[in-house]
C-alpha positions, -999 to 999 in steps of 0.1 A, spaced: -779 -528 -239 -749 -505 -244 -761 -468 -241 -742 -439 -261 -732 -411 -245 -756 -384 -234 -749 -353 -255 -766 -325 -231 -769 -317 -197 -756 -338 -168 -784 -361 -168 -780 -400 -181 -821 -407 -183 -837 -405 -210 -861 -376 -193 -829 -360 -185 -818 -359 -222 -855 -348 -231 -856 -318 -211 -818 -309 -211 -808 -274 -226 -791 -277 -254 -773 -243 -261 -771 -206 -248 -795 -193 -274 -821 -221 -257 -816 -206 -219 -822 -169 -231 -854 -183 -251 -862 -197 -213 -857 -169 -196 -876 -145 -227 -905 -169 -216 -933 -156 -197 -943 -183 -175 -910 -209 -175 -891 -176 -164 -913 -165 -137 -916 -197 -125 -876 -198 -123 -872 -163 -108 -899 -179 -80 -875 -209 -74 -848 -186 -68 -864 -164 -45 -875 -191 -25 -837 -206 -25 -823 -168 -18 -849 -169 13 -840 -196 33 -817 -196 66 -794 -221 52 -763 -211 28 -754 -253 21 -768 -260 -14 -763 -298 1 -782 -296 22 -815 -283 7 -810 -304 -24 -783 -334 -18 -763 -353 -41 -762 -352 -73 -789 -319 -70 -765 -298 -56 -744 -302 -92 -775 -298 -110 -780 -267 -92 -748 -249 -99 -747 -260 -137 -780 -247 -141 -777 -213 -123 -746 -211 -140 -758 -215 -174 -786 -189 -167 -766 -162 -148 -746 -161 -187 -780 -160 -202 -792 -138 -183 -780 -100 -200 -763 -87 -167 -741 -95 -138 -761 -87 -109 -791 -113 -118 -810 -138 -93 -792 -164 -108 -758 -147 -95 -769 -144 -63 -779 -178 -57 -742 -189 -68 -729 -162 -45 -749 -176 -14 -748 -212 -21 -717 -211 -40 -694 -182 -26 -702 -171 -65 -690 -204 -84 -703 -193 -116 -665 -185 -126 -656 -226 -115 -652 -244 -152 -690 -259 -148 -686 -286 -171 -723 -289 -174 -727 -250 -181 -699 -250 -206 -706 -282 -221 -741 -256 -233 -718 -221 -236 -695 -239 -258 -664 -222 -245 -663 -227 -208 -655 -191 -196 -679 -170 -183 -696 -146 -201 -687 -113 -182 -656 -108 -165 -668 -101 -132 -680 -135 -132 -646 -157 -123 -652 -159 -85 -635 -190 -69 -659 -218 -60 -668 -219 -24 -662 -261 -14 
């Protein structure tokens, strides 16, 4: 069986495509959402908390990509710089949410960040 291509996110499954986020108005509906934000801001704590600064190591490969798209995608959703979701790409990302994403971009539409202050070089 010959699959199309997946038109969101970075995923290929079919879960993946299920649960992808499909544009920037869907991320600030996320975040505007009482218990899938909270739930998010906890994951980021928990991330900002630990002794370790190597994405790679708490999540591995592919995660780590995942990781970066995603906090990417919500630190331009989010309605200011300074967010949770910036400082978990400044610590495990040296503040990566100015590196052309593709998978944030692919969901912003026009691949540049959202504020200015946001075109750090990516940590590698």
């Amino acid at each position: 069986m010959i699959r199309e291509a997946h038109p969101y996110g970075l995923g290929h499954s079919d879960m993946a495509q299920r649960y992808a986020i499909q544009s920037l108005a869907e991320a600030q509906a996320y975040l505007a959402h009482p218990v899938l934000a909270a739930r998010l801001h906890e994951c980021c704590d928990l991330l900002l908390g630990l002794e370790t600064s190597s994405a790679l190591e708490v999540f591995g490969t592919p995660d780590v990509i995942k990781l970066r798209s995603s906090m990417t995608l919500f630190a331009q959703a989010s309605s200011a710089p300074g967010s949770v979701f910036d400082a978990v790409l400044q610590k495990y990302f040296g503040g990566a949410e100015g590196c052309a994403d593709a998978g944030a971009a692919q969901v912003v539409g026009n691949g540049q960040p959202s504020h200015p202050s946001r075109r750090a070089m990516c940590k590698v």
